[in-house]
N, CA, C and O atoms as CSV, one atom per row, in Angstrom:
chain,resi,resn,atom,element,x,y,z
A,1,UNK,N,N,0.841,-1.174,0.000
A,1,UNK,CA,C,0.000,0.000,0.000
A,1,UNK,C,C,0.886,1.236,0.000
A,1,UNK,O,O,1.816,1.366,0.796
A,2,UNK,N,N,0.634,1.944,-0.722
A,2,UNK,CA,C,1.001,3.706,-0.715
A,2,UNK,C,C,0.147,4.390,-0.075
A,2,UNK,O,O,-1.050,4.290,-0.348
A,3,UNK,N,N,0.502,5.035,0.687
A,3,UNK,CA,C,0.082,6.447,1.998
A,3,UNK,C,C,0.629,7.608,0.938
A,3,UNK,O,O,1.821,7.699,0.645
A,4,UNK,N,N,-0.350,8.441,0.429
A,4,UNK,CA,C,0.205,9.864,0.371
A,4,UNK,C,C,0.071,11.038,0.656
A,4,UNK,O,O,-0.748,11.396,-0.191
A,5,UNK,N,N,0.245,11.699,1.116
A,5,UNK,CA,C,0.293,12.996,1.722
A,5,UNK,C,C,0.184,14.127,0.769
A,5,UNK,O,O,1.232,14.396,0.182
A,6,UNK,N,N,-0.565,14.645,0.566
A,6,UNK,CA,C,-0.341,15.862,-0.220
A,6,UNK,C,C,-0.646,17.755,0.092
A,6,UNK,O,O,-1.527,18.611,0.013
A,7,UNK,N,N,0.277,17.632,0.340
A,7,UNK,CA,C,0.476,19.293,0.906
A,7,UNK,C,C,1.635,19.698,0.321
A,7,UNK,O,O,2.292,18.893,-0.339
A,8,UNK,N,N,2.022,20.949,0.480
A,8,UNK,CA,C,3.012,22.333,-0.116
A,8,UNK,C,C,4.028,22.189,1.196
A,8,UNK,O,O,5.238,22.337,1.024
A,9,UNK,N,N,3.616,21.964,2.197
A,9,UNK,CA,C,5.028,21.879,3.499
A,9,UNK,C,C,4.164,22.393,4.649
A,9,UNK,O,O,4.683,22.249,5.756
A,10,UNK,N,N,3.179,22.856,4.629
A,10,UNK,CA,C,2.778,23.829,6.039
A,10,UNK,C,C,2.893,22.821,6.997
A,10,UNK,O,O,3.306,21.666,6.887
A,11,UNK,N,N,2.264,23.725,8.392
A,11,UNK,CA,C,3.030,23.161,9.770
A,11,UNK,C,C,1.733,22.089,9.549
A,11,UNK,O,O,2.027,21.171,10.315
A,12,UNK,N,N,0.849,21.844,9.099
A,12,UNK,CA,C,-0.612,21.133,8.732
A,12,UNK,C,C,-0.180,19.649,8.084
A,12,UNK,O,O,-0.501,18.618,8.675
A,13,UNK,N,N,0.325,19.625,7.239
A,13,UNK,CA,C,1.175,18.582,5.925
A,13,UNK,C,C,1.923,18.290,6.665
A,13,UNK,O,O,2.190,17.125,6.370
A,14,UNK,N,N,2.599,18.618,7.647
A,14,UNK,CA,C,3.692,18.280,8.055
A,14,UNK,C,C,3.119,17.364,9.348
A,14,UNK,O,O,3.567,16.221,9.439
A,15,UNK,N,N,2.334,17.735,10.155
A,15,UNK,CA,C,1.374,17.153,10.915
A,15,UNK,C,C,1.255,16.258,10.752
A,15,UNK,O,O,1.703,15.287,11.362
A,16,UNK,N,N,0.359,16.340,9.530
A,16,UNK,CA,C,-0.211,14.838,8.708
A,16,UNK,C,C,0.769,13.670,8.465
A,16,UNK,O,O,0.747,12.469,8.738
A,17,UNK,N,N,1.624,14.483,7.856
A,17,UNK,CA,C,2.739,13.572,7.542
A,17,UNK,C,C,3.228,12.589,8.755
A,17,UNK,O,O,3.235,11.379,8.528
A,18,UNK,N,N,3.589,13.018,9.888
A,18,UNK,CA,C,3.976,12.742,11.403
A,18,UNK,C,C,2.959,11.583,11.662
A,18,UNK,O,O,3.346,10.426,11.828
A,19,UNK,N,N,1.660,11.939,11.690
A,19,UNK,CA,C,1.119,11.092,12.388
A,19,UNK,C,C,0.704,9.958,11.314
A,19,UNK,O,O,-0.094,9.123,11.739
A,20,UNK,N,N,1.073,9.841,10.186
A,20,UNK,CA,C,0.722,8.560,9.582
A,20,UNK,C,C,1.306,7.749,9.777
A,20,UNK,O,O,0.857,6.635,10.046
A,21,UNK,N,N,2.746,8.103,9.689
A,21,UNK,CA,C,4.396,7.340,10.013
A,21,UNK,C,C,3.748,7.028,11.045
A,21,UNK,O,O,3.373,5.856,10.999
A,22,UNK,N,N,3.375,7.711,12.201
A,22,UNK,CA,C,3.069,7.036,13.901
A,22,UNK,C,C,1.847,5.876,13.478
A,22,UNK,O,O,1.898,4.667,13.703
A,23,UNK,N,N,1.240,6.294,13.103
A,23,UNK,CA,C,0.187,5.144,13.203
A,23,UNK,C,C,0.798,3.784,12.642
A,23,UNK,O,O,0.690,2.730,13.269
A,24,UNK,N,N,1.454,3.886,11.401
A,24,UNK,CA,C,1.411,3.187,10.652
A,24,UNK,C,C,2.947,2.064,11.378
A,24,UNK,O,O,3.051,0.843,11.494
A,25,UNK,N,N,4.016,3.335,11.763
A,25,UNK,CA,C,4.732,2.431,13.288
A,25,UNK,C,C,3.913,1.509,14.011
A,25,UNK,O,O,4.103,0.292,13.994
A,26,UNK,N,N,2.891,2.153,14.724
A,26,UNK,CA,C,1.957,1.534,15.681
A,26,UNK,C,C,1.639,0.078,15.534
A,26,UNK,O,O,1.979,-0.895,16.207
A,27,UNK,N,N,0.873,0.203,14.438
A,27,UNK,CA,C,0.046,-1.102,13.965
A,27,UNK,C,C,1.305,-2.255,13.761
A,27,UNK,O,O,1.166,-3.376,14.250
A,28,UNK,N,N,2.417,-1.924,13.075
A,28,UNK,CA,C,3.492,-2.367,12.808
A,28,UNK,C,C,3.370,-3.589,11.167
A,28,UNK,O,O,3.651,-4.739,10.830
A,29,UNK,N,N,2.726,-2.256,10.587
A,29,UNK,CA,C,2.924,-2.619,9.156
A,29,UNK,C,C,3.786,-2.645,8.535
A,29,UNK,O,O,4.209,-1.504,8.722
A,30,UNK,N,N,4.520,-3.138,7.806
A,30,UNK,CA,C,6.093,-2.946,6.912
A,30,UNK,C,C,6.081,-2.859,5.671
A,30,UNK,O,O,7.084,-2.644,4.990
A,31,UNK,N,N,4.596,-3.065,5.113
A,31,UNK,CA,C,4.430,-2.879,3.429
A,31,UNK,C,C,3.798,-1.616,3.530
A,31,UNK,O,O,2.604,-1.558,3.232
A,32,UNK,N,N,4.331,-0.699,3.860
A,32,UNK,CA,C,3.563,0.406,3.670
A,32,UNK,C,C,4.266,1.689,3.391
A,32,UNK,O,O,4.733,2.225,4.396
A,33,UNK,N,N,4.455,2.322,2.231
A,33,UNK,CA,C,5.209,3.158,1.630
A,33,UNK,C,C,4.319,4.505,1.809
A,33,UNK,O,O,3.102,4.526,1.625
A,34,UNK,N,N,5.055,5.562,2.172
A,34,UNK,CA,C,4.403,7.170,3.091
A,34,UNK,C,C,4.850,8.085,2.021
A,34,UNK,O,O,6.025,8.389,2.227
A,35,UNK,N,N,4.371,8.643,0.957
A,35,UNK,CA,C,5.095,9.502,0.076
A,35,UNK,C,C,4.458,11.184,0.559
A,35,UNK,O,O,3.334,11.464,0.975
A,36,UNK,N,N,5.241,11.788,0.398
A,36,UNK,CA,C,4.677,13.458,0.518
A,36,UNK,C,C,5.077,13.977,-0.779
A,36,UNK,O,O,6.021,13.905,-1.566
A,37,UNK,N,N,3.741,14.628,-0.632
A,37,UNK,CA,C,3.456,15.011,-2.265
A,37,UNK,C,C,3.541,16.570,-2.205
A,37,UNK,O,O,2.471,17.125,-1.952
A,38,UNK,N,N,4.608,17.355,-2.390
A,38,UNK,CA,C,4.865,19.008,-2.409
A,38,UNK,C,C,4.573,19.825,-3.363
A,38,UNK,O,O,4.203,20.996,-3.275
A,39,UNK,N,N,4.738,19.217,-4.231
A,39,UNK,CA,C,4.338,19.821,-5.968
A,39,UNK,C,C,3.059,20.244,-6.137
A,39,UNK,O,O,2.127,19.479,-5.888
A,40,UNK,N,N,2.838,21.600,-6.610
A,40,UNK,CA,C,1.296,22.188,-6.397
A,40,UNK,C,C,0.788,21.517,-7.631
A,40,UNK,O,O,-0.214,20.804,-7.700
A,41,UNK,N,N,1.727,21.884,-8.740
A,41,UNK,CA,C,1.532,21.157,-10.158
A,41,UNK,C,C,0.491,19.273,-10.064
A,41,UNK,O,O,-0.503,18.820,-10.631
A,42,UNK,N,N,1.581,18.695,-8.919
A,42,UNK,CA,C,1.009,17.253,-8.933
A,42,UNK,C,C,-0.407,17.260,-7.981
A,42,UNK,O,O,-1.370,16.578,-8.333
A,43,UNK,N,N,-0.445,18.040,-6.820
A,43,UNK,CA,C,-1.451,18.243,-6.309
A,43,UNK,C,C,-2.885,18.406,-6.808
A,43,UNK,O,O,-3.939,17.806,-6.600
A,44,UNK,N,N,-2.332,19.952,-7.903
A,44,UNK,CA,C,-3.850,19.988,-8.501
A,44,UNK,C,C,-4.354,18.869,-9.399
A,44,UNK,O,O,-5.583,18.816,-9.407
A,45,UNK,N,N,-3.627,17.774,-10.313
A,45,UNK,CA,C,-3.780,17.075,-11.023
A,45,UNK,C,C,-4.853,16.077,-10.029
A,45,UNK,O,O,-6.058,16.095,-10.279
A,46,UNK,N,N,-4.526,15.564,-9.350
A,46,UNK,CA,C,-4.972,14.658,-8.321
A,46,UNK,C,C,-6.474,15.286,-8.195
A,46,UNK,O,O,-7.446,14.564,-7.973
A,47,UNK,N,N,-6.579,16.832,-8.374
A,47,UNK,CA,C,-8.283,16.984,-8.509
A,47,UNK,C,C,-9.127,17.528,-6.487
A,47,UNK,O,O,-10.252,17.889,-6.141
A,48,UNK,N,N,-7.921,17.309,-5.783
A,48,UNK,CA,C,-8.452,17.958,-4.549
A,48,UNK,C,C,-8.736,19.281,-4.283
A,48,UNK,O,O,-8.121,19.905,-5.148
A,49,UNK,N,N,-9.306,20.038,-3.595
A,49,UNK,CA,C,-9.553,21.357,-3.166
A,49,UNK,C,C,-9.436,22.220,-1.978
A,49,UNK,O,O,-9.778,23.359,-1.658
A,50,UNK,N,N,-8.786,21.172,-1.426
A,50,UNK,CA,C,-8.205,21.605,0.273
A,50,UNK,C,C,-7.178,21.052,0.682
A,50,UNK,O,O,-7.133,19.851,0.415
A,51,UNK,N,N,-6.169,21.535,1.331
A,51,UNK,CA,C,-5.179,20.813,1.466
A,51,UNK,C,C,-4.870,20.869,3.488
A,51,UNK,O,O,-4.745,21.967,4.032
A,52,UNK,N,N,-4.825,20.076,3.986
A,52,UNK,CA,C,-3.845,18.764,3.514
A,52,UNK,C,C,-4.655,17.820,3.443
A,52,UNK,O,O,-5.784,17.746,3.927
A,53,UNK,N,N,-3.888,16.824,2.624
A,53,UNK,CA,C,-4.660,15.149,1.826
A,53,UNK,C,C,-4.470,14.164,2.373
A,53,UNK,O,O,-3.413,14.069,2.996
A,54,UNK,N,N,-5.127,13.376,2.366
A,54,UNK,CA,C,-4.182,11.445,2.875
A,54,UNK,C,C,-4.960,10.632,2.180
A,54,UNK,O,O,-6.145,10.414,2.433
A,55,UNK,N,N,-4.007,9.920,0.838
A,55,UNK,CA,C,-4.967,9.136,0.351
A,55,UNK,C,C,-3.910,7.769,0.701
A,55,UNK,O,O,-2.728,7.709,1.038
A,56,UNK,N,N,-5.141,6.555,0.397
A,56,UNK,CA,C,-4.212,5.222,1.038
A,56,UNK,C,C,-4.894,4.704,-0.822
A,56,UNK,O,O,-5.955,5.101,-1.304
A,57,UNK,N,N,-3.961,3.830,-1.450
A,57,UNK,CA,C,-4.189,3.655,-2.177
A,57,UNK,C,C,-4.765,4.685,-3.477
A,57,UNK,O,O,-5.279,4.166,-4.468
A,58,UNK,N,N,-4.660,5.775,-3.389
A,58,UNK,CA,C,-4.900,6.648,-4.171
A,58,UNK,C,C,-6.835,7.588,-3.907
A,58,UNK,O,O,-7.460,8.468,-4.499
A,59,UNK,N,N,-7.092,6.624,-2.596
A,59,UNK,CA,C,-8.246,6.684,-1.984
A,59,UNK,C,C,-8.409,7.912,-1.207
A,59,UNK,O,O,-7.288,7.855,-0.702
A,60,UNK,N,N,-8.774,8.689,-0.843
A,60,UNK,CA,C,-8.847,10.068,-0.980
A,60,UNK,C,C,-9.990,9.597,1.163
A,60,UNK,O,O,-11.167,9.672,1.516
A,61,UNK,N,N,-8.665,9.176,1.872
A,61,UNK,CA,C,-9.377,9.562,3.425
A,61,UNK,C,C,-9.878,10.913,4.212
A,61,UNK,O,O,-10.911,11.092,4.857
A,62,UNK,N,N,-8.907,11.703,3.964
A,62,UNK,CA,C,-9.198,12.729,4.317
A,62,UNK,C,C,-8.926,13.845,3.661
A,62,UNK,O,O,-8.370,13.620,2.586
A,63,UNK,N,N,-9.146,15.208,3.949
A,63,UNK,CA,C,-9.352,16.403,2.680
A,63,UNK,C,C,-9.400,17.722,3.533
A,63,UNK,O,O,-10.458,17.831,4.153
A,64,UNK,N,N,-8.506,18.750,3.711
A,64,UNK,CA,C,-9.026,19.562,4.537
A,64,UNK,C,C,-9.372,19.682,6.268
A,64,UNK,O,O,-10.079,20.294,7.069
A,65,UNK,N,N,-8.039,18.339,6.154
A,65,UNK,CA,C,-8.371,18.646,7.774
A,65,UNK,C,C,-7.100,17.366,8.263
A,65,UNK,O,O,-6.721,16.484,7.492
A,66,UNK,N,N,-6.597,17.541,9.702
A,66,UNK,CA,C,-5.588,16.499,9.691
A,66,UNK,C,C,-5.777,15.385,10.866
A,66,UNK,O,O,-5.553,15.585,12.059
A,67,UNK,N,N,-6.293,14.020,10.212
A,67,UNK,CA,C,-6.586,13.182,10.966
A,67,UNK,C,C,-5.586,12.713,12.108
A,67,UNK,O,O,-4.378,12.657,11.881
A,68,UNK,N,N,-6.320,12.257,13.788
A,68,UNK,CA,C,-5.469,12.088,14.381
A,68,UNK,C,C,-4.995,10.880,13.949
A,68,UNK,O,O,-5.369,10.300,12.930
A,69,UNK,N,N,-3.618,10.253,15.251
A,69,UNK,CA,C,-3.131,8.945,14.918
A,69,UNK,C,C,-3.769,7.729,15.158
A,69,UNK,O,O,-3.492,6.589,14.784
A,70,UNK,N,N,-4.785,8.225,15.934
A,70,UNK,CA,C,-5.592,6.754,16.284
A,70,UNK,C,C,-6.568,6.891,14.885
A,70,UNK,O,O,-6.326,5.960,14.117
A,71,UNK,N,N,-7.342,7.586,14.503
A,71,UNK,CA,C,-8.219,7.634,13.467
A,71,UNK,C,C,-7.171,6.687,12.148
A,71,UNK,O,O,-7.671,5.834,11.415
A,72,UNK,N,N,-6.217,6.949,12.122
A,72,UNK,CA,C,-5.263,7.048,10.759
A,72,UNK,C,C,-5.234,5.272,11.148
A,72,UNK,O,O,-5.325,4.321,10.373
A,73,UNK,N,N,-5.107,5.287,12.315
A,73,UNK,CA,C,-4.887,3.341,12.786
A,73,UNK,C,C,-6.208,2.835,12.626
A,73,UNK,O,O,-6.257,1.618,12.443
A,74,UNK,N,N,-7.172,3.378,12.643
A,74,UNK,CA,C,-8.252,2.753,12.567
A,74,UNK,C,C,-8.926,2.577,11.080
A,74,UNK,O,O,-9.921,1.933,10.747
A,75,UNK,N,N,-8.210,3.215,10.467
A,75,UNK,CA,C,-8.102,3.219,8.889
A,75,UNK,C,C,-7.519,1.694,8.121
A,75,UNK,O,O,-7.990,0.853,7.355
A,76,UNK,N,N,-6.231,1.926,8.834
A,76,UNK,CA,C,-5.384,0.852,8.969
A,76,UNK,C,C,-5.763,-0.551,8.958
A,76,UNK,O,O,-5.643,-1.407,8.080
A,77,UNK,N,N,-6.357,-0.604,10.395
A,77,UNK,CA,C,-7.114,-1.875,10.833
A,77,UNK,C,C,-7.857,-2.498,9.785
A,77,UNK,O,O,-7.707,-3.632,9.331
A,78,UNK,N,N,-8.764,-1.522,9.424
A,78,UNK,CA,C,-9.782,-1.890,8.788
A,78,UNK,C,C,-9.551,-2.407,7.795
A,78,UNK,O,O,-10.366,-3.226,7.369
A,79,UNK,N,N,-7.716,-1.966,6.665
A,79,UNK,CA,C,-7.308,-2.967,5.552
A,79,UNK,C,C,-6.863,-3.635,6.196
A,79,UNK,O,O,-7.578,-4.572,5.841
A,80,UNK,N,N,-5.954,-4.268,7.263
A,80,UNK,CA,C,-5.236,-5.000,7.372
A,80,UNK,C,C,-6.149,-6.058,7.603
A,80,UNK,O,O,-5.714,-7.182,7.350
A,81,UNK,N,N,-7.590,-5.951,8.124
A,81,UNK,CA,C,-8.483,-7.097,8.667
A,81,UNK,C,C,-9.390,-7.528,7.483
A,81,UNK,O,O,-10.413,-8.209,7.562
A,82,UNK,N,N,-8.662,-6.853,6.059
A,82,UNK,CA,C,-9.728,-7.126,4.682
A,82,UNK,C,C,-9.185,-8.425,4.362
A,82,UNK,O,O,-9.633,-9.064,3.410
């Protein structure tokens, strides 16, 4: 699975960024690749309208707001138990 992050750098993106790595520590997944996406260019392509992003699989979790680490694990769970 790919985790991506998509924000410009703010203290928000950067947030996001933090607590996925934590969650994704947590659960103690190891197939799981965390990309941050900075490029406004690649951002807008992707078609979002608020930033910051977290898509898992290109799946679009959150939008405009920065999920905590338990939420982000409970995300988690829910593939790892598919």
């Amino acid at each position: 699975m790919i985790i991506k992050i998509l924000g410009t750098g703010c203290p928000g993106c950067q947030k996001l960024e933090a607590n996925a790595k934590k969650a994704v520590e947590e659960i103690g997944l190891k197939d799981i690749q965390i990309i941050h996406i900075y490029d406004l260019n690649e951002i807008i392509k992707s078609g979002v309208t608020m930033l910051p992003v977290i898509l898992f699989d290109d799946e679009i979790k959150a939008e405009g707001w920065i999920p905590d680490v338990e939420e982000i694990k409970k995300w988690l769970q829910e593939i790892k138990n598919q």
